[in-house]
CHARMM internal coordinates of N, CA and C (Angstrom, degrees):
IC EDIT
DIST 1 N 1 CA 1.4493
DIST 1 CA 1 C 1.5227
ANGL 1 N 1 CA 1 C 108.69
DIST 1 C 2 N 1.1288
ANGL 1 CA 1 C 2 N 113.33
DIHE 1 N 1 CA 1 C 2 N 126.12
DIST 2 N 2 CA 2.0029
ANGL 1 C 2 N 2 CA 114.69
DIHE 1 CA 1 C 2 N 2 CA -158.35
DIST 2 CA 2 C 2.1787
ANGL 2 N 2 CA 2 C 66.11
DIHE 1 C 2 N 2 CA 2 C -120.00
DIST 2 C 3 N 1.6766
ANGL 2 CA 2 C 3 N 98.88
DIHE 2 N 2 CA 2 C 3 N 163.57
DIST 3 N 3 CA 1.5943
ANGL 2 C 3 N 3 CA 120.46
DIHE 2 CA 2 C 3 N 3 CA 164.91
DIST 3 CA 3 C 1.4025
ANGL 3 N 3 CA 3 C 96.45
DIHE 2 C 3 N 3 CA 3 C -67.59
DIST 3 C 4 N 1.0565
ANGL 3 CA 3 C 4 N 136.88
DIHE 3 N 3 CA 3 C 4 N -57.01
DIST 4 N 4 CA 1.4049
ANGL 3 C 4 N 4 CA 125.65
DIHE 3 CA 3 C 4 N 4 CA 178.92
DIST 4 CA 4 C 1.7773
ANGL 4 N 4 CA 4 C 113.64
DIHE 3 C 4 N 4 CA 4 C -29.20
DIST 4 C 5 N 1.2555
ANGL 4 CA 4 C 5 N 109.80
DIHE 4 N 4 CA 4 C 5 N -70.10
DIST 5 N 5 CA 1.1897
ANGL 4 C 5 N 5 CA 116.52
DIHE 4 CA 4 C 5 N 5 CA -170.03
DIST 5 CA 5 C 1.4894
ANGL 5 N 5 CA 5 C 114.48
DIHE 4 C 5 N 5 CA 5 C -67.57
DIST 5 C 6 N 1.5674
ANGL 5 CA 5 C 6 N 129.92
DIHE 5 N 5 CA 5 C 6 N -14.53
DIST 6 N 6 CA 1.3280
ANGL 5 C 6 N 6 CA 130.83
DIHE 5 CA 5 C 6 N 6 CA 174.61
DIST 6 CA 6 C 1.6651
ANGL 6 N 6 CA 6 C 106.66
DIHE 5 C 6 N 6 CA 6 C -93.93
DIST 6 C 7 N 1.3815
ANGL 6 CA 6 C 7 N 109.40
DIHE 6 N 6 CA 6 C 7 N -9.62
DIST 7 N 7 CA 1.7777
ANGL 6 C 7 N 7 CA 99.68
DIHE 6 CA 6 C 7 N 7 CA -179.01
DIST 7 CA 7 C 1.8379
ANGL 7 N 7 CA 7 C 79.55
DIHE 6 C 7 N 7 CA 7 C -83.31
DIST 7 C 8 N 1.2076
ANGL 7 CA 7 C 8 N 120.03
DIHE 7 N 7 CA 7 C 8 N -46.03
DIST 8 N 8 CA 1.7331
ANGL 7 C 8 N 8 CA 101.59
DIHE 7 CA 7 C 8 N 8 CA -153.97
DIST 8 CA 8 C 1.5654
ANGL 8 N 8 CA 8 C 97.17
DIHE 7 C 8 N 8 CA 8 C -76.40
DIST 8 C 9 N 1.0891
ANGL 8 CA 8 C 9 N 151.67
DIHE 8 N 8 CA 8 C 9 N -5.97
DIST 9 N 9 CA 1.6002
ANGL 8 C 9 N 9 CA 149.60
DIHE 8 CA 8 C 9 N 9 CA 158.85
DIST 9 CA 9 C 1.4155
ANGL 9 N 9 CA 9 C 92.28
DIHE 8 C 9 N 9 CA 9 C -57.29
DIST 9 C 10 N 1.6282
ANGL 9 CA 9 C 10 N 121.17
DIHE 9 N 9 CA 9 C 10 N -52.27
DIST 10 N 10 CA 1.6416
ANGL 9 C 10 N 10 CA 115.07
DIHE 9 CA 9 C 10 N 10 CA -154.93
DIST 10 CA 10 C 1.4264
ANGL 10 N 10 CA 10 C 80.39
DIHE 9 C 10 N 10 CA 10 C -63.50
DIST 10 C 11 N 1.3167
ANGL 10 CA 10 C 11 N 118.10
DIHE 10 N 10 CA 10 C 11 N -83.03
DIST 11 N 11 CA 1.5718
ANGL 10 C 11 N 11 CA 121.03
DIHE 10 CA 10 C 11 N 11 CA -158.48
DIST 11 CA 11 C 1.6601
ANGL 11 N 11 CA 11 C 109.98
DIHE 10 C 11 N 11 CA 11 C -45.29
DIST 11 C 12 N 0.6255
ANGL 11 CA 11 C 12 N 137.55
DIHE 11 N 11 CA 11 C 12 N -14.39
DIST 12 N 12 CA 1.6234
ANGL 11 C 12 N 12 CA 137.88
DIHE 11 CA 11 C 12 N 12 CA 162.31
DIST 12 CA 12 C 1.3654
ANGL 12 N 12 CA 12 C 118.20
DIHE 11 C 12 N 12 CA 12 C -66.62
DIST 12 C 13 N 1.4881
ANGL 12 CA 12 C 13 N 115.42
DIHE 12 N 12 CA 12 C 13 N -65.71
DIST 13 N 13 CA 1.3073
ANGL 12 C 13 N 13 CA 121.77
DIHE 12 CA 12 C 13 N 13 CA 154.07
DIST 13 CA 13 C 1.3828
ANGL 13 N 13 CA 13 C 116.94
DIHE 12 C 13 N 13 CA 13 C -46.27
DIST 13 C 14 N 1.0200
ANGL 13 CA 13 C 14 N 150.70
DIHE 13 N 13 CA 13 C 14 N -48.93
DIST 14 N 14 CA 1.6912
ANGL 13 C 14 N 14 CA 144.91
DIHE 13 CA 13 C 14 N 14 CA -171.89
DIST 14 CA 14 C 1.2852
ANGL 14 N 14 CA 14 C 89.97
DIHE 13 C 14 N 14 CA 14 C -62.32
DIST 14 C 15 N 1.8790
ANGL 14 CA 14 C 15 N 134.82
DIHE 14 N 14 CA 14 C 15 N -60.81
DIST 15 N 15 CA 1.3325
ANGL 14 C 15 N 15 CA 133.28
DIHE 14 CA 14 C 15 N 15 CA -121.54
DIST 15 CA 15 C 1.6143
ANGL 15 N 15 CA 15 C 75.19
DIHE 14 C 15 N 15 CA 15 C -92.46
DIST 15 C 16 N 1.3374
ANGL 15 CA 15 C 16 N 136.55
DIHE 15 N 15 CA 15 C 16 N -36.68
DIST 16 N 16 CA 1.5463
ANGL 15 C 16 N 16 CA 134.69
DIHE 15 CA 15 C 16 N 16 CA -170.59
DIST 16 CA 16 C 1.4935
ANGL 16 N 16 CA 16 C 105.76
DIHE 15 C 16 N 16 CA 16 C -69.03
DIST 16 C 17 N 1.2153
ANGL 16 CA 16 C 17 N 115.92
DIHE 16 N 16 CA 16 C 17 N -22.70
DIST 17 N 17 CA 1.5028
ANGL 16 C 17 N 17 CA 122.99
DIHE 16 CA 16 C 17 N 17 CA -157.13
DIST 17 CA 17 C 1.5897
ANGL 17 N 17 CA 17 C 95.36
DIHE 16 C 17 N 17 CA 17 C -75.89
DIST 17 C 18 N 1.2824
ANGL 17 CA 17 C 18 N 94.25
DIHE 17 N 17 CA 17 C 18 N -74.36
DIST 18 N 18 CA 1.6898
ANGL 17 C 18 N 18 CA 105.19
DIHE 17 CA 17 C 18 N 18 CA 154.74
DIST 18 CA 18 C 1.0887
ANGL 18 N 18 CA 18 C 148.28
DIHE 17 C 18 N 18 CA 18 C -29.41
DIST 18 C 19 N 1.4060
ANGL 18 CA 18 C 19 N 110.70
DIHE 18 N 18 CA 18 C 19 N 0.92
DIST 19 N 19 CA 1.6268
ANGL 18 C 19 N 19 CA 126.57
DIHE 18 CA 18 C 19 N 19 CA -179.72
DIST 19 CA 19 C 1.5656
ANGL 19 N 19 CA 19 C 86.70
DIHE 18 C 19 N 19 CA 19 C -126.55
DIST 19 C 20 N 0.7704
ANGL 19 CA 19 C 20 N 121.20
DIHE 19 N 19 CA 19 C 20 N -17.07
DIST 20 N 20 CA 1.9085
ANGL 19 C 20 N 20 CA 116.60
DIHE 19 CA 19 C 20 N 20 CA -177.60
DIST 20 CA 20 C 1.8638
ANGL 20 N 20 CA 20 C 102.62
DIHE 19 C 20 N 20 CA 20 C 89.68
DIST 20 C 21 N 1.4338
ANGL 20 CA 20 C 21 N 110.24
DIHE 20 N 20 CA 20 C 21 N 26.56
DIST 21 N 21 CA 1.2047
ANGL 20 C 21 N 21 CA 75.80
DIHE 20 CA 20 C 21 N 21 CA 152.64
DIST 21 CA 21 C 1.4958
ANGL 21 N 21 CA 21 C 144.20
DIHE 20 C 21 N 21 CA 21 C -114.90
DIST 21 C 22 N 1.3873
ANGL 21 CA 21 C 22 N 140.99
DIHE 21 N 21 CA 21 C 22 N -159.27
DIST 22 N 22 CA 1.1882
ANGL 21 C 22 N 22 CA 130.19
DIHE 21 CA 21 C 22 N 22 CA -142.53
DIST 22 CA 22 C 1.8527
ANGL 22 N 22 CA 22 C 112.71
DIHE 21 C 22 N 22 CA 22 C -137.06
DIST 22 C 23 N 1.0084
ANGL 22 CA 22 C 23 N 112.49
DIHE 22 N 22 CA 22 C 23 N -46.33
DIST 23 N 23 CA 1.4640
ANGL 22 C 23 N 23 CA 132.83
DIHE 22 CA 22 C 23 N 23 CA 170.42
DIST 23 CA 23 C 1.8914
ANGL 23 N 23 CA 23 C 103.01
DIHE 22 C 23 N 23 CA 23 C -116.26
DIST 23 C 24 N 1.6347
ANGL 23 CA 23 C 24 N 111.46
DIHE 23 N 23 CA 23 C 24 N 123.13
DIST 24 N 24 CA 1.6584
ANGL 23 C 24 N 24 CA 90.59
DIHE 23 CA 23 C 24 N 24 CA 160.90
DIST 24 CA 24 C 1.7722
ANGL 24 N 24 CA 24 C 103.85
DIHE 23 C 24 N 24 CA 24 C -146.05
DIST 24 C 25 N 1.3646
ANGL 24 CA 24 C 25 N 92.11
DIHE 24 N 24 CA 24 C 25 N 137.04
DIST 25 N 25 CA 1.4440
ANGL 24 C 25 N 25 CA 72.50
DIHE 24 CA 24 C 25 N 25 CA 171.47
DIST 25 CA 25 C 2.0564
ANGL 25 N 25 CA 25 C 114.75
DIHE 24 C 25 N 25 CA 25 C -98.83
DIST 25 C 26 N 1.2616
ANGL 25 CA 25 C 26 N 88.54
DIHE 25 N 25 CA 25 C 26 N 158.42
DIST 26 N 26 CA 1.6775
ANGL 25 C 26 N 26 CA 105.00
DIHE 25 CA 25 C 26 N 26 CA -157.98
DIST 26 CA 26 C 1.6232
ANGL 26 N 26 CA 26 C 87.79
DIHE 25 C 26 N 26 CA 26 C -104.94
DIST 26 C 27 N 1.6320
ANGL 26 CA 26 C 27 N 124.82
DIHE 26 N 26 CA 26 C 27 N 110.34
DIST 27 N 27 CA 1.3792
ANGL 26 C 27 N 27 CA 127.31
DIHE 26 CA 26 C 27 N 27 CA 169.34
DIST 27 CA 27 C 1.9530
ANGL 27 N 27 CA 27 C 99.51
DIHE 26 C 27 N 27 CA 27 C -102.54
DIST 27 C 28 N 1.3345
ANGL 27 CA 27 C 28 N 105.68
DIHE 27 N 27 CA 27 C 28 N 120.86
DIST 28 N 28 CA 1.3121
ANGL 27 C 28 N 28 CA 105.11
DIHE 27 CA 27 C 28 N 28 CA 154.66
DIST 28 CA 28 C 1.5889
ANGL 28 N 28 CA 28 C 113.65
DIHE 27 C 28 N 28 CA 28 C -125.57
DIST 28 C 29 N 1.6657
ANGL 28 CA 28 C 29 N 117.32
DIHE 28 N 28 CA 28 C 29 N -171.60
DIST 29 N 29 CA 1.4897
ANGL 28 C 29 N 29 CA 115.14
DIHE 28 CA 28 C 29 N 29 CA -170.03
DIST 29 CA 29 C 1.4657
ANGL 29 N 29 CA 29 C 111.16
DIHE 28 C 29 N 29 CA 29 C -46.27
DIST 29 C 30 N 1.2961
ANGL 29 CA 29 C 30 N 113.75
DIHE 29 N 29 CA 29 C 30 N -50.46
DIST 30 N 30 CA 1.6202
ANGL 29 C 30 N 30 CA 110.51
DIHE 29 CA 29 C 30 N 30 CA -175.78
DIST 30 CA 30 C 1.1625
ANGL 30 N 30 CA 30 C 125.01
DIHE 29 C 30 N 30 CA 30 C -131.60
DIST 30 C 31 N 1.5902
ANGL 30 CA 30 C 31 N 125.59
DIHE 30 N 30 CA 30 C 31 N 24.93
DIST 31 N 31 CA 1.2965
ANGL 30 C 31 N 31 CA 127.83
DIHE 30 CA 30 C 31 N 31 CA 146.00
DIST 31 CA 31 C 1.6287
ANGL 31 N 31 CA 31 C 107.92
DIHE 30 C 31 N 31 CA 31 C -136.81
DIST 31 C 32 N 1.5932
ANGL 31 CA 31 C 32 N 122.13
DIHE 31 N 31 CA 31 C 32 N 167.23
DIST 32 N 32 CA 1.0978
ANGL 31 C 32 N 32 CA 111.06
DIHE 31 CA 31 C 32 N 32 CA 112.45
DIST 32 CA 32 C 1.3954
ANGL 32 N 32 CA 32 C 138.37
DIHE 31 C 32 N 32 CA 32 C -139.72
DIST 32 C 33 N 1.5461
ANGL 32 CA 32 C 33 N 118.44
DIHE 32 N 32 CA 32 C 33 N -136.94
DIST 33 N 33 CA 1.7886
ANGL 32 C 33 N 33 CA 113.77
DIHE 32 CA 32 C 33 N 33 CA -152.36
DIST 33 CA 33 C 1.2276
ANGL 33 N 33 CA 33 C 77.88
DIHE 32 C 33 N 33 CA 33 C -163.63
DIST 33 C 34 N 1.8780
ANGL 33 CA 33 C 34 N 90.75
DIHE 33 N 33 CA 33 C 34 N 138.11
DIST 34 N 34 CA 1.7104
ANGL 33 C 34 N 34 CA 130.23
DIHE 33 CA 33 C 34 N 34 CA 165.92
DIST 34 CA 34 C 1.1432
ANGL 34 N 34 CA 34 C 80.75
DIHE 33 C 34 N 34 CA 34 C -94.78
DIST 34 C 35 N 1.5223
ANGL 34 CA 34 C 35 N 128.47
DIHE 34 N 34 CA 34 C 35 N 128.65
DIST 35 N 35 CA 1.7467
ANGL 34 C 35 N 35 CA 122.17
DIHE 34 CA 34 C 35 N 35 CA 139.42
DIST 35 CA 35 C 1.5095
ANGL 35 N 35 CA 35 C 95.97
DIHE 34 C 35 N 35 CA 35 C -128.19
DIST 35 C 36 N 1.8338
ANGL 35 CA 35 C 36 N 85.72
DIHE 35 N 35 CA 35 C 36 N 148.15
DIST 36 N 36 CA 1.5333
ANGL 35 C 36 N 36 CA 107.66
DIHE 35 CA 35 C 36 N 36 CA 165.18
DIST 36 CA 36 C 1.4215
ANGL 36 N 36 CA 36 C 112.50
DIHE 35 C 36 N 36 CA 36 C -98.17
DIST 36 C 37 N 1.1611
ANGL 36 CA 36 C 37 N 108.43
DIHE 36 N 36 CA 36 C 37 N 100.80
DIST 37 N 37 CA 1.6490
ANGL 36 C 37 N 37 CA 137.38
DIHE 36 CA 36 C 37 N 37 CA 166.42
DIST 37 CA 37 C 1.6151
ANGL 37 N 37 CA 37 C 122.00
DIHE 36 C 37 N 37 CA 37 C -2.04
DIST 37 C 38 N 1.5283
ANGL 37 CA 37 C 38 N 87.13
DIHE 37 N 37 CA 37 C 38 N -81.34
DIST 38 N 38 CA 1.4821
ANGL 37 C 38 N 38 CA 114.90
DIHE 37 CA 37 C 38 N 38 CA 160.06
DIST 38 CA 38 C 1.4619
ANGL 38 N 38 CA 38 C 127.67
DIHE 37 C 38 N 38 CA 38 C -27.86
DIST 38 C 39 N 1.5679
ANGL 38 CA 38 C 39 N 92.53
DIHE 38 N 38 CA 38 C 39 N -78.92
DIST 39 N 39 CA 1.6655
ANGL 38 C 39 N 39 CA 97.71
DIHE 38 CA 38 C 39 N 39 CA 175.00
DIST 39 CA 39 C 1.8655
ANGL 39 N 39 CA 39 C 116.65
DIHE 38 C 39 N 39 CA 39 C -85.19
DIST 39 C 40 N 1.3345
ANGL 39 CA 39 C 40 N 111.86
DIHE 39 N 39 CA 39 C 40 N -5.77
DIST 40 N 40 CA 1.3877
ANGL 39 C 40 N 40 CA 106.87
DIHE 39 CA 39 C 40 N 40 CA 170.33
DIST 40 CA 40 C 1.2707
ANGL 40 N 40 CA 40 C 117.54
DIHE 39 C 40 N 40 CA 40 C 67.43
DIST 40 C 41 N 1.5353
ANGL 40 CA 40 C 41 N 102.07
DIHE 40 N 40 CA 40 C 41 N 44.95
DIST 41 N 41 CA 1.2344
ANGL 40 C 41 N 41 CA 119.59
DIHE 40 CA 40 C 41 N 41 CA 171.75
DIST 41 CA 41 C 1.6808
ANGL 41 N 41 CA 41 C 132.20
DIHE 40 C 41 N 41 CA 41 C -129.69
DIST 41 C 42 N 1.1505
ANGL 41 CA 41 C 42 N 122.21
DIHE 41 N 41 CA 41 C 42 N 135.22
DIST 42 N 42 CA 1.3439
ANGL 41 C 42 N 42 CA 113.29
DIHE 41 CA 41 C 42 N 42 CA -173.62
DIST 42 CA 42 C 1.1342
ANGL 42 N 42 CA 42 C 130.83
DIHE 41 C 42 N 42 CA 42 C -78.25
DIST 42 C 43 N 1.4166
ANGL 42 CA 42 C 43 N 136.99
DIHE 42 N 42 CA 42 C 43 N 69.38
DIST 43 N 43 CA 1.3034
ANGL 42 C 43 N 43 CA 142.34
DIHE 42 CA 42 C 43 N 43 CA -160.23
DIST 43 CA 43 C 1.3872
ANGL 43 N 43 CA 43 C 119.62
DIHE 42 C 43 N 43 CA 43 C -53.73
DIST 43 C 44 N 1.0020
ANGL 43 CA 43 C 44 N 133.29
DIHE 43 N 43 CA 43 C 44 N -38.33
DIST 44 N 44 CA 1.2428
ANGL 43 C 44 N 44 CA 120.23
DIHE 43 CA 43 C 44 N 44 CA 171.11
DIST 44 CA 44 C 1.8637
ANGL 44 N 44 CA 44 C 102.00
DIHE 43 C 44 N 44 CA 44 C -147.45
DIST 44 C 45 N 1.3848
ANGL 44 CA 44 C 45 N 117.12
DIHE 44 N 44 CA 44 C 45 N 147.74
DIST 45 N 45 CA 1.8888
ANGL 44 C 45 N 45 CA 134.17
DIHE 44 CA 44 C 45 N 45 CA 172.46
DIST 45 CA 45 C 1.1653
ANGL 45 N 45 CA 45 C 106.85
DIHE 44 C 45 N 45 CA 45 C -89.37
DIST 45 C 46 N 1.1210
ANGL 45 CA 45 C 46 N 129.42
DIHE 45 N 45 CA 45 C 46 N -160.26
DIST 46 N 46 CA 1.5822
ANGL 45 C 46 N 46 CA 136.97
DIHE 45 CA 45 C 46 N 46 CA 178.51
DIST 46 CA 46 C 1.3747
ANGL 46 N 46 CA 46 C 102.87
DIHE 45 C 46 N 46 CA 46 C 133.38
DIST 46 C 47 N 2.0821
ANGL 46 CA 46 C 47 N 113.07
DIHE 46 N 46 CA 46 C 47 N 120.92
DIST 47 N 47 CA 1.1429
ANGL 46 C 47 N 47 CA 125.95
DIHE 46 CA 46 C 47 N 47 CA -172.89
DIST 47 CA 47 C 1.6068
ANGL 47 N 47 CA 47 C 106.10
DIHE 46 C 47 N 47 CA 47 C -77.80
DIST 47 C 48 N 1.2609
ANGL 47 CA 47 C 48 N 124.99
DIHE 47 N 47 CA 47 C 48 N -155.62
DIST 48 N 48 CA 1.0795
ANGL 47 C 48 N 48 CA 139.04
DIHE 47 CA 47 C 48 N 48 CA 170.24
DIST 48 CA 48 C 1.7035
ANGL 48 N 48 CA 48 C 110.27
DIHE 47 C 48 N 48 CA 48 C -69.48
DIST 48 C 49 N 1.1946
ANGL 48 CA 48 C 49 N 93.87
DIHE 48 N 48 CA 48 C 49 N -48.59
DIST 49 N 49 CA 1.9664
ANGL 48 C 49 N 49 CA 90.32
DIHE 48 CA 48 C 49 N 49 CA -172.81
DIST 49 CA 49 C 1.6725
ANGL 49 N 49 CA 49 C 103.17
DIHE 48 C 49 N 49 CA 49 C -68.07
DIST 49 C 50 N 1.3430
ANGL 49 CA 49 C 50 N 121.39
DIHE 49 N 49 CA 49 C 50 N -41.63
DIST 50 N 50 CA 1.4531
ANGL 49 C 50 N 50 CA 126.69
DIHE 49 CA 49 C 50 N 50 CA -164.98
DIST 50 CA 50 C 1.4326
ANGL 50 N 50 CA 50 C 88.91
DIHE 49 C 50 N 50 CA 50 C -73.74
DIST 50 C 51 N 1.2372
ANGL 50 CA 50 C 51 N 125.28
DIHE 50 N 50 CA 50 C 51 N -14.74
DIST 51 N 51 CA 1.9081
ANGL 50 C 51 N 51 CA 112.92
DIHE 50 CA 50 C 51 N 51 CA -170.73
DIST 51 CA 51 C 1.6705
ANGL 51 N 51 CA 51 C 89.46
DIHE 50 C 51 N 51 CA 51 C -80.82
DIST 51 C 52 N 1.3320
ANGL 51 CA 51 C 52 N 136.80
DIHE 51 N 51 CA 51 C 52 N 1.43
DIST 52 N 52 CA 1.6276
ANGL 51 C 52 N 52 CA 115.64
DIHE 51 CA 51 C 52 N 52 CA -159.83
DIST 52 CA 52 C 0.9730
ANGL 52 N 52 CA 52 C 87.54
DIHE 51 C 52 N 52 CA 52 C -112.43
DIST 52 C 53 N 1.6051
ANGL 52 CA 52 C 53 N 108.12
DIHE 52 N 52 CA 52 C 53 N 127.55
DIST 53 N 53 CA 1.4230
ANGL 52 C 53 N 53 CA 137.08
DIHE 52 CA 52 C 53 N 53 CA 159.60
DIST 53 CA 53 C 1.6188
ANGL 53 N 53 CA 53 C 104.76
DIHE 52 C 53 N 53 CA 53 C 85.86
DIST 53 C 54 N 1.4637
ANGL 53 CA 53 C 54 N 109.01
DIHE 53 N 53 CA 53 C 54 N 17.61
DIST 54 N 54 CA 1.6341
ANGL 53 C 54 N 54 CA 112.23
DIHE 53 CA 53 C 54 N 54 CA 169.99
DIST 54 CA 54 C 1.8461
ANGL 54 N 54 CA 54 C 97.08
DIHE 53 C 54 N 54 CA 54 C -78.30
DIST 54 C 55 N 1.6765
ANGL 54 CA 54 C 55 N 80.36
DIHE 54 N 54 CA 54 C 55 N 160.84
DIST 55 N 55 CA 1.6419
ANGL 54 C 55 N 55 CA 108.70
DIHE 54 CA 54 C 55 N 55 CA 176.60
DIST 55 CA 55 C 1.7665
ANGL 55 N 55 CA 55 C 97.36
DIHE 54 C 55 N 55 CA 55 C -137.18
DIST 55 C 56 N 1.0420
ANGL 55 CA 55 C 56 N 102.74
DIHE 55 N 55 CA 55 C 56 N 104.17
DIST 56 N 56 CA 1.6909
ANGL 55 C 56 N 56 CA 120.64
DIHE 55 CA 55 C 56 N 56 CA 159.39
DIST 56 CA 56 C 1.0300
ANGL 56 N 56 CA 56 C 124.63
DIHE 55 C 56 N 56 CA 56 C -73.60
DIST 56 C 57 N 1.4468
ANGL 56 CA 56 C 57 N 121.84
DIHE 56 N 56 CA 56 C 57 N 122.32
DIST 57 N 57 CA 1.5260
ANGL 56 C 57 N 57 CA 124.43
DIHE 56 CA 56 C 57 N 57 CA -159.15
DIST 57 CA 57 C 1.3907
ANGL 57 N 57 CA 57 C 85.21
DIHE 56 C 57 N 57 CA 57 C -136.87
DIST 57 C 58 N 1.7305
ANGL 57 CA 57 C 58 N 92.63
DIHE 57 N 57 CA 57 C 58 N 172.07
DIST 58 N 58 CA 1.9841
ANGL 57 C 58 N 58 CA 117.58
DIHE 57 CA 57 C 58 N 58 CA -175.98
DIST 58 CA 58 C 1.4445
ANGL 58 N 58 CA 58 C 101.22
DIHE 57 C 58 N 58 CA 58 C 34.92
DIST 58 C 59 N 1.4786
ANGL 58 CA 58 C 59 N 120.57
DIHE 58 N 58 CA 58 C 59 N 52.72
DIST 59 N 59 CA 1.3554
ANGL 58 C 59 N 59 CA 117.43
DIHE 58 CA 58 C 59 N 59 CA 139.71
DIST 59 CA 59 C 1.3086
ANGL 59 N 59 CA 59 C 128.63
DIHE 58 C 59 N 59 CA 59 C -104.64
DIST 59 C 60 N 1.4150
ANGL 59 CA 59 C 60 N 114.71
DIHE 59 N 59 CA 59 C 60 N 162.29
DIST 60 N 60 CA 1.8496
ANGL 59 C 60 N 60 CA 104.26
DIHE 59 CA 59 C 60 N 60 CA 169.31
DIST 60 CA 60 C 1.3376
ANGL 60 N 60 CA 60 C 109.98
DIHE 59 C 60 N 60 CA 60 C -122.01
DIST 60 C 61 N 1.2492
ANGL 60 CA 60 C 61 N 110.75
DIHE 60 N 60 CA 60 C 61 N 10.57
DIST 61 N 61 CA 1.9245
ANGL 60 C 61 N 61 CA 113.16
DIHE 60 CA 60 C 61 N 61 CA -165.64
DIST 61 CA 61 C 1.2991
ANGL 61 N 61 CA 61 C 95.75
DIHE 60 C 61 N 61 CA 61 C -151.70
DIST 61 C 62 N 1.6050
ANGL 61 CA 61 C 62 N 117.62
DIHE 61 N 61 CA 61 C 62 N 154.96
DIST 62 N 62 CA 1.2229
ANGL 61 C 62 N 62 CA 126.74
DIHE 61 CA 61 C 62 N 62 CA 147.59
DIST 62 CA 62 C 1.4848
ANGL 62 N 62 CA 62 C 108.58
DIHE 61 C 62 N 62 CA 62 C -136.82
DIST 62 C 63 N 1.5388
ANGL 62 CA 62 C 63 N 119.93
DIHE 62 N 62 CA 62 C 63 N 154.90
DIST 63 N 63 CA 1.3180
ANGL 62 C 63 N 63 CA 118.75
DIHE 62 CA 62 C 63 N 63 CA -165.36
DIST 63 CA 63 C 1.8709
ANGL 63 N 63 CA 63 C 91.15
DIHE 62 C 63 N 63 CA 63 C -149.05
DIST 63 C 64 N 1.5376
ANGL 63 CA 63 C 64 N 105.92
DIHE 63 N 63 CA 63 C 64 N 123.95
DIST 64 N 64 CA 1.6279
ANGL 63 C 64 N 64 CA 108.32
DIHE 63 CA 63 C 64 N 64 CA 170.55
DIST 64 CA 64 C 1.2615
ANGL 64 N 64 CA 64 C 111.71
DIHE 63 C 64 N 64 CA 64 C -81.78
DIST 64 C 65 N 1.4637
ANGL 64 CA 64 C 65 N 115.38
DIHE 64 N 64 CA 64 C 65 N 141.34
DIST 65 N 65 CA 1.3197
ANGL 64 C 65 N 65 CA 104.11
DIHE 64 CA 64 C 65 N 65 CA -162.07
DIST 65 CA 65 C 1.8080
ANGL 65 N 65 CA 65 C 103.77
DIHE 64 C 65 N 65 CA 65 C -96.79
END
COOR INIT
IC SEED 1 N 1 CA 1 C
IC BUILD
């Protein structure tokens, strides 16, 4: 986790927050993130290899990071 990559989670989360949503997952180049909105928490990570052949469920948003 570099500051780079935790300011663009914040700003993802705020700009999602702001649309009302609730669950999002956050895809960037080589990870991504389940966060719950609400409580401002990152529910689940996942690198690039663990992203292949995933299926993301109980989301309502996605945001590229």
């Amino acid at each position: 986790m570099t500051d780079t990559l935790i300011d663009k989670l914040n700003t993802a989360a705020d700009n999602a927050r702001d649309k009302g949503a609730k669950d999002v997952v956050m895809i960037g180049s080589d990870a991504a993130f389940i966060v719950n909105i609400p409580n401002n928490i990152v529910i689940t990570a996942m690198n690039g290899n663990e992203m292949k052949n995933s299926i993301f469920t109980n989301i309502d948003s996605a945001v590229l990071l």
